[in-house]
MIKOL-165076 format. One line per 8 residues: number of its first residue (from 1); their letters; for each residue x, y, z of N, C-alpha, C. Coordinates in steps of 0.1 Angstrom, whole numbers, padded with zeros to 4 digits. Layout:
residues N
NUM) A) X/Y/Z/X/Y/Z/X/Y/Z | ...
This chain:
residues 116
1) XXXXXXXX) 0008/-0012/0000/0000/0000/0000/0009/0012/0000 | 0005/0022/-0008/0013/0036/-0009/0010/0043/0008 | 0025/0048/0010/0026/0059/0021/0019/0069/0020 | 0017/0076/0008/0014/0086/0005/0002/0089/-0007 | -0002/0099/-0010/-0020/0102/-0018/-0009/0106/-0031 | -0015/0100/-0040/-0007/0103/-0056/-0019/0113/-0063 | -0008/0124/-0069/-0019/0133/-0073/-0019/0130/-0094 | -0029/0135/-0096/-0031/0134/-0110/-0017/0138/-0119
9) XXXXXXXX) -0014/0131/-0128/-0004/0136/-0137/0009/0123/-0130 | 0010/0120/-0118/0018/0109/-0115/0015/0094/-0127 | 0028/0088/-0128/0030/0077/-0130/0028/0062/-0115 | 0027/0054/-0120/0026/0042/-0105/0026/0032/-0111 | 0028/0026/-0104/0032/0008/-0104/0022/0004/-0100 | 0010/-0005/-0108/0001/-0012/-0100/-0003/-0025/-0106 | -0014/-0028/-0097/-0019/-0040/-0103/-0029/-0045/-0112 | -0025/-0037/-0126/-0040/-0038/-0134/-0049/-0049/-0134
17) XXXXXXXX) -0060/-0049/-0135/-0073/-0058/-0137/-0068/-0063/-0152 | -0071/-0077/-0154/-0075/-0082/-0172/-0091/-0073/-0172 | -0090/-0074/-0184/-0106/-0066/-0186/-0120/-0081/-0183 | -0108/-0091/-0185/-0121/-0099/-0179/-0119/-0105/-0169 | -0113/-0099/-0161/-0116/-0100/-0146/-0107/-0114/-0140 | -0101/-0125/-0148/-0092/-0133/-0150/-0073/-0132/-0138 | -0077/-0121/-0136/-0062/-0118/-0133/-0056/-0103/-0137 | -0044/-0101/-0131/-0039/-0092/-0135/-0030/-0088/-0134
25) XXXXXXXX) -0018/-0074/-0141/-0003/-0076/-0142/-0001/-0067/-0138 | 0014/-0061/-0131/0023/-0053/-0126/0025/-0042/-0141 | 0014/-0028/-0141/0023/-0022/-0152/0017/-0008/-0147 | 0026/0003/-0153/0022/0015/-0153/0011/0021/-0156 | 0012/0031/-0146/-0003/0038/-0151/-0004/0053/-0146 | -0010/0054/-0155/-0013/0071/-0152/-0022/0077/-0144 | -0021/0084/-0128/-0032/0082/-0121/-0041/0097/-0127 | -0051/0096/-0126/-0063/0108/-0135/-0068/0117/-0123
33) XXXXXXXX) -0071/0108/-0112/-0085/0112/-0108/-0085/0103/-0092 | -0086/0108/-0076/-0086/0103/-0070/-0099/0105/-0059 | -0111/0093/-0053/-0122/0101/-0052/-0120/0093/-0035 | -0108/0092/-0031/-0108/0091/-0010/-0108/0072/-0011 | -0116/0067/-0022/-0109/0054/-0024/-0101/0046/-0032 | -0107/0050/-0044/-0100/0042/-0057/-0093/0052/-0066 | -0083/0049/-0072/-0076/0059/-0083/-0083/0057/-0095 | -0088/0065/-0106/-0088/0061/-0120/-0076/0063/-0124
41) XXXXXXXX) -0071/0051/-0132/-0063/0050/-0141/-0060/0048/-0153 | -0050/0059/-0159/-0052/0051/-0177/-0043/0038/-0179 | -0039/0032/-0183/-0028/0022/-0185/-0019/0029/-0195 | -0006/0024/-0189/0005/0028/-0198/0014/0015/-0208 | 0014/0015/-0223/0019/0008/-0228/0036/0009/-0235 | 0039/0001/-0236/0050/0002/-0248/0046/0002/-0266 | 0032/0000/-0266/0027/0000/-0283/0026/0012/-0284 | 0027/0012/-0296/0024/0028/-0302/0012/0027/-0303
49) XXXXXXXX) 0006/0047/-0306/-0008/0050/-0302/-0013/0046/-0317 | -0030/0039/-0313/-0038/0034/-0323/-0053/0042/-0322 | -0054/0052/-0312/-0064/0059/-0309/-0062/0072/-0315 | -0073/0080/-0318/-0070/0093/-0312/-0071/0098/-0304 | -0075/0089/-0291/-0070/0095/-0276/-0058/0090/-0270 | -0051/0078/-0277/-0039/0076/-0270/-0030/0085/-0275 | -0019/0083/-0261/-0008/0095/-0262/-0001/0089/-0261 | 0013/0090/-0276/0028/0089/-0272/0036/0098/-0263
57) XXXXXXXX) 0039/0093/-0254/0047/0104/-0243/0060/0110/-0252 | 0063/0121/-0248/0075/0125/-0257/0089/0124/-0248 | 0082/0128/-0234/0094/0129/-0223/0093/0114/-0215 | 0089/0103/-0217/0089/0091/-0211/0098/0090/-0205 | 0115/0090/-0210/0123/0089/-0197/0121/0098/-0184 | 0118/0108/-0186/0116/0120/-0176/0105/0115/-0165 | 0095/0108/-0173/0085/0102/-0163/0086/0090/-0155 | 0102/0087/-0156/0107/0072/-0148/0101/0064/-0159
65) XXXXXXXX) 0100/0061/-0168/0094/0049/-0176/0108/0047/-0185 | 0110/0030/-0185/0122/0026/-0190/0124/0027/-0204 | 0111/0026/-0213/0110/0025/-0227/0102/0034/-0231 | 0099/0038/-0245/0087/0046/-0250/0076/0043/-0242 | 0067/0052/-0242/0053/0050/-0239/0041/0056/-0246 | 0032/0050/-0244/0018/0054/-0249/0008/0053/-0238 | 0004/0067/-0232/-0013/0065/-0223/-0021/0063/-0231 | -0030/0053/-0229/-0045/0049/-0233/-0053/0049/-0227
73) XXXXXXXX) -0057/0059/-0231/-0076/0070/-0224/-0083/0060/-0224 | -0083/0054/-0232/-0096/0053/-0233/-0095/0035/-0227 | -0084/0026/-0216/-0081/0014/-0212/-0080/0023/-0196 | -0092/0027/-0189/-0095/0032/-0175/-0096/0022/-0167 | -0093/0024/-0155/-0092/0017/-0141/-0096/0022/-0130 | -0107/0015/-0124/-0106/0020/-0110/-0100/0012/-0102 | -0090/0018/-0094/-0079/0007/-0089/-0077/0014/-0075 | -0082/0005/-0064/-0081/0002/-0051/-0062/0008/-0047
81) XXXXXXXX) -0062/0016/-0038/-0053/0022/-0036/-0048/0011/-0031 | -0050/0002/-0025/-0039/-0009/-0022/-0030/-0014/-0030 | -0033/-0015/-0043/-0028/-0021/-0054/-0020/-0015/-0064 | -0017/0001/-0057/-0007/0005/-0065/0005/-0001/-0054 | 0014/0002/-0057/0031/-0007/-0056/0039/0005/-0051 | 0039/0013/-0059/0048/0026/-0058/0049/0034/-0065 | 0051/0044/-0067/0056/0060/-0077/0065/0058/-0087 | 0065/0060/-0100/0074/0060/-0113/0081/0069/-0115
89) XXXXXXXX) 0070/0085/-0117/0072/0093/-0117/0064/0104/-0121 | 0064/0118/-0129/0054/0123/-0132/0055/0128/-0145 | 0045/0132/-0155/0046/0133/-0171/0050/0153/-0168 | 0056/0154/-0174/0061/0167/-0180/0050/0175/-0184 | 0053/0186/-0182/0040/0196/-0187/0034/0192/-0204 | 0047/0196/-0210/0043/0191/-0221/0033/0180/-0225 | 0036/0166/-0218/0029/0155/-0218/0018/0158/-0213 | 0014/0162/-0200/0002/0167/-0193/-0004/0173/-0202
97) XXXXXXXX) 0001/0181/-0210/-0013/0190/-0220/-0015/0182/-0230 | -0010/0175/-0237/-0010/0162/-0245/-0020/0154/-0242 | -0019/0150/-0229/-0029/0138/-0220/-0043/0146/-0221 | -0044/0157/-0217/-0053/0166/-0217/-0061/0169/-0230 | -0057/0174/-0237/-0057/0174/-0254/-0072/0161/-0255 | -0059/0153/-0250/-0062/0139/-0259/-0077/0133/-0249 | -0081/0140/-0235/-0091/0135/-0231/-0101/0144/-0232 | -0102/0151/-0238/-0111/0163/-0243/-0114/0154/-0255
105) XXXXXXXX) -0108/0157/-0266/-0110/0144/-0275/-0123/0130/-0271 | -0115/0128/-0263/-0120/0111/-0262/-0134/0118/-0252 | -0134/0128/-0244/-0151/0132/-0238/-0159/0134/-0248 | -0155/0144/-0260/-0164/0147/-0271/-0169/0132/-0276 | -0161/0126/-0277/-0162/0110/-0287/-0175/0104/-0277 | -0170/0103/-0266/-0180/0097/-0254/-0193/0106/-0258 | -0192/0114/-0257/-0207/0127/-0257/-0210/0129/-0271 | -0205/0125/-0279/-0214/0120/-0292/-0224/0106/-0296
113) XXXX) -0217/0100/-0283/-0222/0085/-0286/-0236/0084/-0278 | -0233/0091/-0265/-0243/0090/-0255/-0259/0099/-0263 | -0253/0108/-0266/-0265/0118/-0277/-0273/0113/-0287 | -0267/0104/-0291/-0276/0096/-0302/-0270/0094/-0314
C-alpha cells in the first residue's frame, strides 16, 4: 500500500485488472483522478498509439518509464489504492497537455455517442 496520496499527472506501479476480470499484471499507469478510495487509471503501454486518444509520451524517460510509452484513455481503471506498488514518476507539462488534449477528444467522442 502507498505511504502517500498520488496526485493526477503521476506515474505508478500497479496492479492492473485483465478486462475480464481473469487476473492481472504489474504495469504502469497514469493516475487521473482520486475520489478518497479508488484511483482512476489510464494504462500505460510500450505499443504505439492506435487511438485518437492515446498519447505517445514524448518525455517518457523523464517520467521514470524505461522505454517509449503510450497512455491509453480510453483502457481506464478503478484501482483500489492498495494495489498500486509505488511511484514512477510524473509526465512533464508538455505531456500533461498532451494527456489533456487527448481526453477532451475522447469526452467529445464519449458525448457524441451517449446523444444519439
Amino acid at each position: 500500500m502507498p505511504t502517500r496520496r498520488f496526485e493526477a499527472g503521476e506515474i505508478a506501479a500497479v496492479e492492473f485488472p485483465f478486462s475480464n476480470l481473469q487476473g492481472h499484471k504489474r504495469r504502469p499507469g497514469l493516475i487521473l483522478a482520486f475520489d478518497g478510495l479508488d484511483y482512476l487509471m489510464a494504462r500505460v503501454t510500450t505499443h504505439p498509439p492506435r487511438d485518437p486518444w492515446d498519447v505517445a509520451l514524448a518525455e517518457w524517460r523523464a517520467a521514470g518509464l524505461p522505454l517509449a510509452s503510450t497512455v491509453r484513455l480510453a483502457k481506464l481503471a478503478a484501482v483500489d489504492e492498495r494495489l498500486i506498488h509505488h511511484g514512477v514518476g510524473r509526465l512533464s507539462e508538455a505531456d500533461r497537455q498532451a494527456v489533456l488534449q487527448a481526453w477532451r477528444k475522447f469526452a467529445a467522442h464519449i458525448g457524441e455517442r451517449l446523444s444519439g
